[in-house]
N, CA, C and O atoms as a MOPAC input file, in Angstrom:
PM7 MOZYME 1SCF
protein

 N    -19.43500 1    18.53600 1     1.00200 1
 C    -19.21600 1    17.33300 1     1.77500 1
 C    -19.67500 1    16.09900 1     0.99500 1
 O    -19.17500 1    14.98000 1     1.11400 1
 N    -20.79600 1    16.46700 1     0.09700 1
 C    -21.13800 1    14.95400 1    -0.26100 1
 C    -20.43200 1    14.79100 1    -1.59000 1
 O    -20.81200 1    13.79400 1    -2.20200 1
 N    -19.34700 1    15.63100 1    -2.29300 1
 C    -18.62300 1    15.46400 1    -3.57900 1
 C    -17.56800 1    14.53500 1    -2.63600 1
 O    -17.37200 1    13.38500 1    -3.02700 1
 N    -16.81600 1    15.03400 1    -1.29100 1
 C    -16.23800 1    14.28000 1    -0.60700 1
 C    -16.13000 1    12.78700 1    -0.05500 1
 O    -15.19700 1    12.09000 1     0.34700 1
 N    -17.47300 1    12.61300 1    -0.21200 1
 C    -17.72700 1    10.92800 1     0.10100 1
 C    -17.53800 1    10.49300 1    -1.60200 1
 O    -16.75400 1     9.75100 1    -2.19300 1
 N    -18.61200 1    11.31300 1    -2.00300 1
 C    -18.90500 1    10.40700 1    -3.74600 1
 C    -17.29700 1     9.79200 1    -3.71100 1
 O    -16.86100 1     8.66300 1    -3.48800 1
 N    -16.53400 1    11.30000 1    -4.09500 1
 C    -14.79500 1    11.00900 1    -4.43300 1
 C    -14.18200 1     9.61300 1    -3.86000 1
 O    -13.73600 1     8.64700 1    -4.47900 1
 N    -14.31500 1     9.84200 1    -2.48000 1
 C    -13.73800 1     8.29200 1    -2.05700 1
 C    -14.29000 1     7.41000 1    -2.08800 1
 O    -13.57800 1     6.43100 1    -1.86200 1
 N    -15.50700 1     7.14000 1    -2.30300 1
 C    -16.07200 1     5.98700 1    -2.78700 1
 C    -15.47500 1     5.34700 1    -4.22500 1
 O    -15.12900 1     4.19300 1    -4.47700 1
 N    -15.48800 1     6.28600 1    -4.88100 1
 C    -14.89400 1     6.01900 1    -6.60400 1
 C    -13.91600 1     5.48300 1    -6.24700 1
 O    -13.62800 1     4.39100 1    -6.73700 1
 N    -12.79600 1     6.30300 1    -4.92700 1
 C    -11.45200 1     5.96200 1    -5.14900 1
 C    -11.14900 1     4.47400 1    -4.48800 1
 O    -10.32100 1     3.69200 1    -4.95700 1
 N    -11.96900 1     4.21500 1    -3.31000 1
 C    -12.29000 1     2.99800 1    -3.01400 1
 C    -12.43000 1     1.55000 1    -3.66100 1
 O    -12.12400 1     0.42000 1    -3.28300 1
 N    -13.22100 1     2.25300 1    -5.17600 1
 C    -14.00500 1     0.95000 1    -5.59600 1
 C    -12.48200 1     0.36300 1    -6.78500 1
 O    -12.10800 1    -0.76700 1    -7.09900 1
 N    -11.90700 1     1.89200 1    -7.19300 1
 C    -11.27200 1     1.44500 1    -8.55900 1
 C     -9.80300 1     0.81300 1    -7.73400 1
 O     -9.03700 1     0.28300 1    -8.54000 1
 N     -9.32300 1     0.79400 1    -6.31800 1
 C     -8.47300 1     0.43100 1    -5.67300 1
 C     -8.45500 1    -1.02500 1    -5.53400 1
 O     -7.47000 1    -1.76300 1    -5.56600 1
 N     -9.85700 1    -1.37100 1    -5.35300 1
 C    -10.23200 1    -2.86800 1    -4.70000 1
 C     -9.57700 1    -3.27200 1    -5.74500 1
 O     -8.45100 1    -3.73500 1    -5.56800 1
 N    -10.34000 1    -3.15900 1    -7.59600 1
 C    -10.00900 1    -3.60600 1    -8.67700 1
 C     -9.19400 1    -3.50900 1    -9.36500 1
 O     -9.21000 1    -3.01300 1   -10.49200 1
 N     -7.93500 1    -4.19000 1    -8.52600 1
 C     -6.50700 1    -3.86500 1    -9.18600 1
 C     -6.60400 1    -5.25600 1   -10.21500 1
 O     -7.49400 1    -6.10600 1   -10.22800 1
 N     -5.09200 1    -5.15300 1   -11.25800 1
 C     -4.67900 1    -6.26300 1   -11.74200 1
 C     -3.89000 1    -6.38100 1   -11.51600 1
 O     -3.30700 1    -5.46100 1   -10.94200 1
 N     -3.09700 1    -7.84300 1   -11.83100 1
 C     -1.80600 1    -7.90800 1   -11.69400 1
 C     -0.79700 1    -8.27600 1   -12.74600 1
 O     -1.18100 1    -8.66100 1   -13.85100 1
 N      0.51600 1    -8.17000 1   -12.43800 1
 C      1.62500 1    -8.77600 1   -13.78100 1
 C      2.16300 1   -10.03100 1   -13.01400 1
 O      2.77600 1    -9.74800 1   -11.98500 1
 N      2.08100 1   -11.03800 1   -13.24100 1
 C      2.85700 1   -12.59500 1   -12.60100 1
 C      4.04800 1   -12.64200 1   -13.43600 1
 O      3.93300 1   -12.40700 1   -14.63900 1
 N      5.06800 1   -12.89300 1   -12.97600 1
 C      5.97400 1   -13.24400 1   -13.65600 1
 C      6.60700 1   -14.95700 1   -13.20800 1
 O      6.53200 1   -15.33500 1   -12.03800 1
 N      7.05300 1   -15.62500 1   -14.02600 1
 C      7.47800 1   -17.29600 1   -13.77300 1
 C      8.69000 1   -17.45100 1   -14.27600 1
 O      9.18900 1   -16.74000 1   -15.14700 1
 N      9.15400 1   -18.31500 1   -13.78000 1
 C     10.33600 1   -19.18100 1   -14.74500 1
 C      9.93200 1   -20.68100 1   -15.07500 1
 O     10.01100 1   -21.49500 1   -14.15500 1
 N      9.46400 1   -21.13700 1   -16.44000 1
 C      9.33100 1   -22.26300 1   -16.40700 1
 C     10.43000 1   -23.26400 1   -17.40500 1
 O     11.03500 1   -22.99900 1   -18.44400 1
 N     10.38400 1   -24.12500 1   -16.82100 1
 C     11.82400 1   -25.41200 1   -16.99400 1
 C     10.89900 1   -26.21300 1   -18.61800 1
 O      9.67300 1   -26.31500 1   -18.64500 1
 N     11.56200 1   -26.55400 1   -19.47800 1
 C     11.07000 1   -27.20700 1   -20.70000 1
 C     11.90500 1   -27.58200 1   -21.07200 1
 O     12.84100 1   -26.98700 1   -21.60700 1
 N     11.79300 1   -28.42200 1   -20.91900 1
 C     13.63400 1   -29.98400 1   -20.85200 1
 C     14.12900 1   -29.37900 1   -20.37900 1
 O     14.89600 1   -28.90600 1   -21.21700 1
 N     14.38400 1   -28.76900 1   -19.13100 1
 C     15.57000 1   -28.80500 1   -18.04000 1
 C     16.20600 1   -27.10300 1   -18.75300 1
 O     17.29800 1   -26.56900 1   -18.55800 1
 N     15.12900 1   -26.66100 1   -19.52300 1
 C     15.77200 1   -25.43900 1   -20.01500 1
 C     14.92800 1   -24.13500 1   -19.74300 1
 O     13.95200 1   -23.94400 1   -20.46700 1
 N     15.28100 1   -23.06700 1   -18.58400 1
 C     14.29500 1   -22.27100 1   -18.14000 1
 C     14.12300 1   -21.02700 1   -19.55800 1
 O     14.71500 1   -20.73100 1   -20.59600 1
 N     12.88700 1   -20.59300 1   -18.75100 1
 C     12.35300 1   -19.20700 1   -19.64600 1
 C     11.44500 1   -18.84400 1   -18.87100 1
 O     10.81000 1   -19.51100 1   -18.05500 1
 N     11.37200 1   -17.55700 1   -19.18100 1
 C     10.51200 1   -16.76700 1   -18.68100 1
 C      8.91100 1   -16.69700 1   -19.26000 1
 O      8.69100 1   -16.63400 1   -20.46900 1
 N      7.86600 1   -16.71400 1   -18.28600 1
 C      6.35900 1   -16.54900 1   -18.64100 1
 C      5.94400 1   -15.70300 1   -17.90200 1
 O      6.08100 1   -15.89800 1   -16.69400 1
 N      5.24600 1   -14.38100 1   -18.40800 1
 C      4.80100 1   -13.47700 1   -18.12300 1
 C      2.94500 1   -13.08800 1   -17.96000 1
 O      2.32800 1   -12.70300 1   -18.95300 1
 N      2.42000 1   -13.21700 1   -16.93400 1
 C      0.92000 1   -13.23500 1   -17.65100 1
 C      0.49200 1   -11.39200 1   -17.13600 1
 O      0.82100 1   -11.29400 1   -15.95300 1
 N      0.13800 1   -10.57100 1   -17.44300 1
 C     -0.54900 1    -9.50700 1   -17.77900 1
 C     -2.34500 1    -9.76800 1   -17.72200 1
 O     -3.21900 1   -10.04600 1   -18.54200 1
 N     -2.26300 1    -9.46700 1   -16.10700 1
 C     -4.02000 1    -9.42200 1   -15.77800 1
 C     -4.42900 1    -8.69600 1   -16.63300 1
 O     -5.16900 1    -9.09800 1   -17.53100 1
 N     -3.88000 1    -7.04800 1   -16.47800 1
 C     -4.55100 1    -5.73000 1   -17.11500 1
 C     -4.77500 1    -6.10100 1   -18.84200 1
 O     -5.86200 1    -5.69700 1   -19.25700 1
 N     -4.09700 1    -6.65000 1   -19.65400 1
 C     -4.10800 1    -7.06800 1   -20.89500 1
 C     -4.84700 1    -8.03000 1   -21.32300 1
 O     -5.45300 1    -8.24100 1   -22.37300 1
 N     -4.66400 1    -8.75100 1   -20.05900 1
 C     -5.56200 1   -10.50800 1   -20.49400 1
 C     -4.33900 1   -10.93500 1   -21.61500 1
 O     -4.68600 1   -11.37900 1   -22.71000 1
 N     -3.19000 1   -10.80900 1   -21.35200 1
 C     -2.32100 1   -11.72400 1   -22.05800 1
 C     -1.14800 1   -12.52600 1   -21.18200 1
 O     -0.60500 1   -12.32800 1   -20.09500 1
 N     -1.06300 1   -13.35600 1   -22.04300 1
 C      0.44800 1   -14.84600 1   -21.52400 1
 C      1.73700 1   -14.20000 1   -22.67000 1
 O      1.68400 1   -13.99800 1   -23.88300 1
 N      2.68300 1   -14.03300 1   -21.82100 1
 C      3.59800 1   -14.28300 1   -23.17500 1
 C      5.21700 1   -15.23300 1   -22.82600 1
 O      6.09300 1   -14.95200 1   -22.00900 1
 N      5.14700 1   -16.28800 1   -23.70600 1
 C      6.05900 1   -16.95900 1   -23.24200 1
 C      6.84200 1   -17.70800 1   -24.57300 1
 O      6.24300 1   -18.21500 1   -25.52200 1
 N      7.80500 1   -17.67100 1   -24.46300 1
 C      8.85400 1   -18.01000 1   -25.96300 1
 C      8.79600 1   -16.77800 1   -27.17600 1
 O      8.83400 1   -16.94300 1   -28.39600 1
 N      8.72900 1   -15.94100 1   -26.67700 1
 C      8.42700 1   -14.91200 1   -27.73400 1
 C      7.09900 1   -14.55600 1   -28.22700 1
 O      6.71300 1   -13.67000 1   -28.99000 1
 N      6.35000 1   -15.72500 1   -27.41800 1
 C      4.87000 1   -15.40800 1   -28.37900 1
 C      3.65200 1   -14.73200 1   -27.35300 1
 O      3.79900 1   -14.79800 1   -26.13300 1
 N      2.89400 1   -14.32300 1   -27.73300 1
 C      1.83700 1   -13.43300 1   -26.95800 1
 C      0.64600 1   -14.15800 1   -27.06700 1
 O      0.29700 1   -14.18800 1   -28.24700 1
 N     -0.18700 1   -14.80400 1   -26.26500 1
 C     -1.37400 1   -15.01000 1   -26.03900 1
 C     -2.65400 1   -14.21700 1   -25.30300 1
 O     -2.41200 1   -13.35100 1   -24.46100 1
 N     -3.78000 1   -14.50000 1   -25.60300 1
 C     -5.01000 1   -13.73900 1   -25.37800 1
 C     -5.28700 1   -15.11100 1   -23.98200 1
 O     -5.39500 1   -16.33000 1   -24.12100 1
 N     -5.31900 1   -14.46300 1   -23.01900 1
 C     -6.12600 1   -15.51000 1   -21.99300 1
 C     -7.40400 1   -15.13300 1   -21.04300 1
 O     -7.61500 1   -14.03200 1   -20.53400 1
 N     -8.20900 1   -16.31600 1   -20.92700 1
 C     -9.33300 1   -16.14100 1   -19.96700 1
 C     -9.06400 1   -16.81200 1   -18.66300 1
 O     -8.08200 1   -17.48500 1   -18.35100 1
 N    -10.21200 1   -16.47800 1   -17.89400 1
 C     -9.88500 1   -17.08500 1   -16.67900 1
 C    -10.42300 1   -19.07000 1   -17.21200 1
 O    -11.17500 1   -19.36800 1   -18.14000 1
 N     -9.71200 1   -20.05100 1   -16.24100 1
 C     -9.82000 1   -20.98300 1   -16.63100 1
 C    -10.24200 1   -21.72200 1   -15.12100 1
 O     -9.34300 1   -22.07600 1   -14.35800 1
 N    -11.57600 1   -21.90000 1   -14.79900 1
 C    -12.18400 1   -22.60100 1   -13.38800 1
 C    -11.83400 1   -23.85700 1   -13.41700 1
 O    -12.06600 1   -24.49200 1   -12.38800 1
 N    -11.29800 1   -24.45900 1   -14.37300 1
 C    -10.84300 1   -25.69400 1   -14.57600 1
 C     -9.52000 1   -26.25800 1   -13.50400 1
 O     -9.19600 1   -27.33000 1   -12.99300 1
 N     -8.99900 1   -24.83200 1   -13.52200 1
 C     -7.35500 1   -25.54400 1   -12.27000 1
 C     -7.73900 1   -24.88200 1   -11.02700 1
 O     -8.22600 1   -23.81700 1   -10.64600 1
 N     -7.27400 1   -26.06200 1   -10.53300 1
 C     -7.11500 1   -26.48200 1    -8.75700 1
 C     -7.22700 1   -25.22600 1    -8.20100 1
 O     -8.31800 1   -24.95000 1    -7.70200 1
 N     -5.92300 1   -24.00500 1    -8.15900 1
 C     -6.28000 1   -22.99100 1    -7.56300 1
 C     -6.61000 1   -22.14700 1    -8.20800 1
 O     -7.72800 1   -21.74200 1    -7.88900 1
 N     -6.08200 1   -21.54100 1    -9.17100 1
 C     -6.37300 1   -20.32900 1   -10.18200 1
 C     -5.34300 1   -20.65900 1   -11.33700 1
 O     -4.39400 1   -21.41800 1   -11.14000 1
 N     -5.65800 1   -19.85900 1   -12.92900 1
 C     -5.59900 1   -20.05500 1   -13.66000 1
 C     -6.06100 1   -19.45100 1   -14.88100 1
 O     -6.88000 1   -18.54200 1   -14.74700 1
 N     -5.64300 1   -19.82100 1   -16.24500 1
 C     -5.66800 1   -19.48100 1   -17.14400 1
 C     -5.56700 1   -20.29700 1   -18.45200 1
 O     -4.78900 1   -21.19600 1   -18.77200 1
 N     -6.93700 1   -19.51100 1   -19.33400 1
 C     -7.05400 1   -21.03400 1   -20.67300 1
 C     -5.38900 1   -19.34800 1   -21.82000 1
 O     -5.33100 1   -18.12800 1   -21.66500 1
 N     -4.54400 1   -20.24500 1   -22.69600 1
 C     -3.57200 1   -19.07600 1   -23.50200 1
 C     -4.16700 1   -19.80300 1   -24.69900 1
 O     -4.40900 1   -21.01000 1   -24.68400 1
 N     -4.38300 1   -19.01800 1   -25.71700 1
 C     -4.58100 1   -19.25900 1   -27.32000 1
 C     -4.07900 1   -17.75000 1   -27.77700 1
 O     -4.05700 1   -16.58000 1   -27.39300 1
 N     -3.54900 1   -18.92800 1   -29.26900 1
 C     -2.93200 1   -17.78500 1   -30.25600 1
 C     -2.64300 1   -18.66800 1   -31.31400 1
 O     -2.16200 1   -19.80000 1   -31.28700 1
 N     -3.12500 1   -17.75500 1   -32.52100 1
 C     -3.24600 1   -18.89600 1   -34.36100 1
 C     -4.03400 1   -20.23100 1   -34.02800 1
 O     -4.27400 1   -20.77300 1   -35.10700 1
 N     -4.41300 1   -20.80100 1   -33.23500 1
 C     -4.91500 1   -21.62500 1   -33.04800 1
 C     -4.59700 1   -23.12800 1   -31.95100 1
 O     -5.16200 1   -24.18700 1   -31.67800 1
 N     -3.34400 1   -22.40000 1   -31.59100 1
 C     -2.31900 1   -22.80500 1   -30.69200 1
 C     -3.04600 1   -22.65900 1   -29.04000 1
 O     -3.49000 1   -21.57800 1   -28.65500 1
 N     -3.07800 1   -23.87600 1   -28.19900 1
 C     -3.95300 1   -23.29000 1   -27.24600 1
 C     -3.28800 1   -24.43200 1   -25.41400 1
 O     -3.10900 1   -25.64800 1   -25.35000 1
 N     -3.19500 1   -23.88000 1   -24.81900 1
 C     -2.96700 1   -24.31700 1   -23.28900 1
 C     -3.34400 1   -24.06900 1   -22.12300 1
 O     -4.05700 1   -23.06900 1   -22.04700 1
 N     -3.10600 1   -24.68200 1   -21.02600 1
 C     -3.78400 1   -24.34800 1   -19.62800 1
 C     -2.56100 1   -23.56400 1   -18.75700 1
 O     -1.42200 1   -23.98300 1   -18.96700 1
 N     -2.65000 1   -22.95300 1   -18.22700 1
 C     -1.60700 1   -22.32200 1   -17.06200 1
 C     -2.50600 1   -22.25400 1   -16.07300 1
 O     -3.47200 1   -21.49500 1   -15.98700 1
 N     -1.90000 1   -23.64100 1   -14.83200 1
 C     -2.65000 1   -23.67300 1   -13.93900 1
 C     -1.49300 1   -23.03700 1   -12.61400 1
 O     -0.28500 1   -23.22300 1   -12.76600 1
 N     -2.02900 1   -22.28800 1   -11.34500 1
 C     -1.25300 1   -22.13100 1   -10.37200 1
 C     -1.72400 1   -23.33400 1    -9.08900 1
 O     -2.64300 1   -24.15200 1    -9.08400 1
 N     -0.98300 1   -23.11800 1    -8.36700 1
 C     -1.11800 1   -24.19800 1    -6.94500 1
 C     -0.52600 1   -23.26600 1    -6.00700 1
 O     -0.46600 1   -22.05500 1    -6.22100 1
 N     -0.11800 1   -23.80000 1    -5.03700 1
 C      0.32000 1   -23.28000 1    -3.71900 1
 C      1.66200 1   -22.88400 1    -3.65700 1
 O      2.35100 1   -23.37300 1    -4.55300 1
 N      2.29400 1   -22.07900 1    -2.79900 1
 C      3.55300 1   -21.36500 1    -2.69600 1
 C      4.55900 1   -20.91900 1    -3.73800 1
 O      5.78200 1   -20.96400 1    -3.60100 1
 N      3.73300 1   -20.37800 1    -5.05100 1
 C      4.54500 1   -20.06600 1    -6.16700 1
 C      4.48500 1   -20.81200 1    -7.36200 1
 O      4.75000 1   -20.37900 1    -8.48400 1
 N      4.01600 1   -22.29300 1    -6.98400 1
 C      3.91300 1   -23.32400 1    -8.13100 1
 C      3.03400 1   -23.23700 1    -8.74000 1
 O      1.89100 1   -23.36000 1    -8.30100 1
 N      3.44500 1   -22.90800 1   -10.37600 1
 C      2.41900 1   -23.09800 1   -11.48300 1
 C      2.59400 1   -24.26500 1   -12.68900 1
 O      2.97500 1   -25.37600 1   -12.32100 1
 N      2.43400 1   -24.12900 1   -13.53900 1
 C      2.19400 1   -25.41000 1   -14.52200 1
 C      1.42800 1   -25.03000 1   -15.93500 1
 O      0.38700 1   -24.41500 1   -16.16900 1
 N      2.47100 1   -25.71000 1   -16.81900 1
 C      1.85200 1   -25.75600 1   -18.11700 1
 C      1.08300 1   -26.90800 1   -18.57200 1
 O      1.60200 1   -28.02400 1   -18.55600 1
 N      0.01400 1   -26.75000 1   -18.93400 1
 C     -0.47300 1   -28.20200 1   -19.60600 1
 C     -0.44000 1   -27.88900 1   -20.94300 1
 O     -0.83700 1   -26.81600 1   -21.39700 1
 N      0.17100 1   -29.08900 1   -21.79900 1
 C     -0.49700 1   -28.85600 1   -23.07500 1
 C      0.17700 1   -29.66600 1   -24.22200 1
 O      1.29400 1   -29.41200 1   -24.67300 1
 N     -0.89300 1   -30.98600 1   -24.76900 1
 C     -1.03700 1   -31.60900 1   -25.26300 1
 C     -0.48600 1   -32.34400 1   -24.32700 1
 O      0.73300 1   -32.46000 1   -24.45700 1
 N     -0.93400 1   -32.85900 1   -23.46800 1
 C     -0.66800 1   -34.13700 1   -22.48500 1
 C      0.57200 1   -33.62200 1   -21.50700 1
 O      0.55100 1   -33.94600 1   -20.32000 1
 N      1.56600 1   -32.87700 1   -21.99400 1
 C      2.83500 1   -33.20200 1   -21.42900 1
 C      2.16500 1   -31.81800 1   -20.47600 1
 O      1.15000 1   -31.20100 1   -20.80100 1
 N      3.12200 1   -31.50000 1   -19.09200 1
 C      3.20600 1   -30.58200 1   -18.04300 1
 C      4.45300 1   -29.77500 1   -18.26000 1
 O      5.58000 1   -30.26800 1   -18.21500 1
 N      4.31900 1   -29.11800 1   -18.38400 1
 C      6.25200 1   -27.83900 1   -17.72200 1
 C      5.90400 1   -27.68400 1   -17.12600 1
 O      4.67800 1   -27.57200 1   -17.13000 1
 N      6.93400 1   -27.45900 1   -15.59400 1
 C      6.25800 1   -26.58200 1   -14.02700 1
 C      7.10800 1   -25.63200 1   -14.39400 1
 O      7.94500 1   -25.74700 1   -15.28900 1
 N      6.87100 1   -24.43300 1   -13.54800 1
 C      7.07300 1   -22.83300 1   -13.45300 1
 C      7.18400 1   -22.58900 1   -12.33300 1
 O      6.59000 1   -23.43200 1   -11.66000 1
 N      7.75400 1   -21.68700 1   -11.63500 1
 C      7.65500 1   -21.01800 1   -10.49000 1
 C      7.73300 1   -19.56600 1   -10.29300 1
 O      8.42900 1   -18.85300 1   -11.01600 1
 N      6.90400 1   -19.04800 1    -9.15400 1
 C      6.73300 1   -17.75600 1    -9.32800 1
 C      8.20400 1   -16.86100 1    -9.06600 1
 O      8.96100 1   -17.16900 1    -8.14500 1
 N      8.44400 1   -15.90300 1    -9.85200 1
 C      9.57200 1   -15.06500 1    -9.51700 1
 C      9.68100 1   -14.19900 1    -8.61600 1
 O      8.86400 1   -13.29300 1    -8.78400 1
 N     10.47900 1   -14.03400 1    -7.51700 1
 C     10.37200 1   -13.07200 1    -6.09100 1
 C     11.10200 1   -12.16400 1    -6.54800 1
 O     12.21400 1   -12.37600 1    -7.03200 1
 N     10.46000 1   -10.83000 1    -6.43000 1
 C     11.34300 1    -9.40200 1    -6.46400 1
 C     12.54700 1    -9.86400 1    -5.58100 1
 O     13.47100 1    -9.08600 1    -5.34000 1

């Protein structure tokens, strides 16, 4: 009986701590693409390129700092799907993709 609790406790805890895959479409001059961020990886990948990201407390709702070669941006989210690129002054918005 008590391998029975241990078990669901484990199975409990590693359930809570899921990740997730976000997927976006973001507009860059009026020209969409796809941005992909990978909780489980801790990566962004968007234009072909793959970034390493952390969490970033910096945006409004949630978020993410992307670097790669030295190349580096904010992906901030907001409310009902809306996210956002910052980087070097200018914004791209994104929106979340619905199955």
């Amino acid at each position: 009986m008590k391998w029975i609790i241990i078990a669901t406790l484990v199975a409990l805890s590693t359930a809570s701590a899921k990740a997730y895959i976000y997927n976006y479409v973001c507009k860059d001059h009026g020209k969409p693409s796809p941005l992909k961020v990978d909780d489980t990886q801790s990566t962004l990948e968007w234009k072909g390129a793959t970034y390493k990201i952390k969490e970033n407390p910096d945006c409004a709702k949630f978020g993410w700092h992307a670097e790669k070669d030295g190349a580096s941006f904010d992906f901030c989210t907001a409310t009902q799907g809306y996210a956002a690129i910052e980087q070097n002054g200018a914004e791209i918005q994104c929106d979340l993709k619905r199955r």
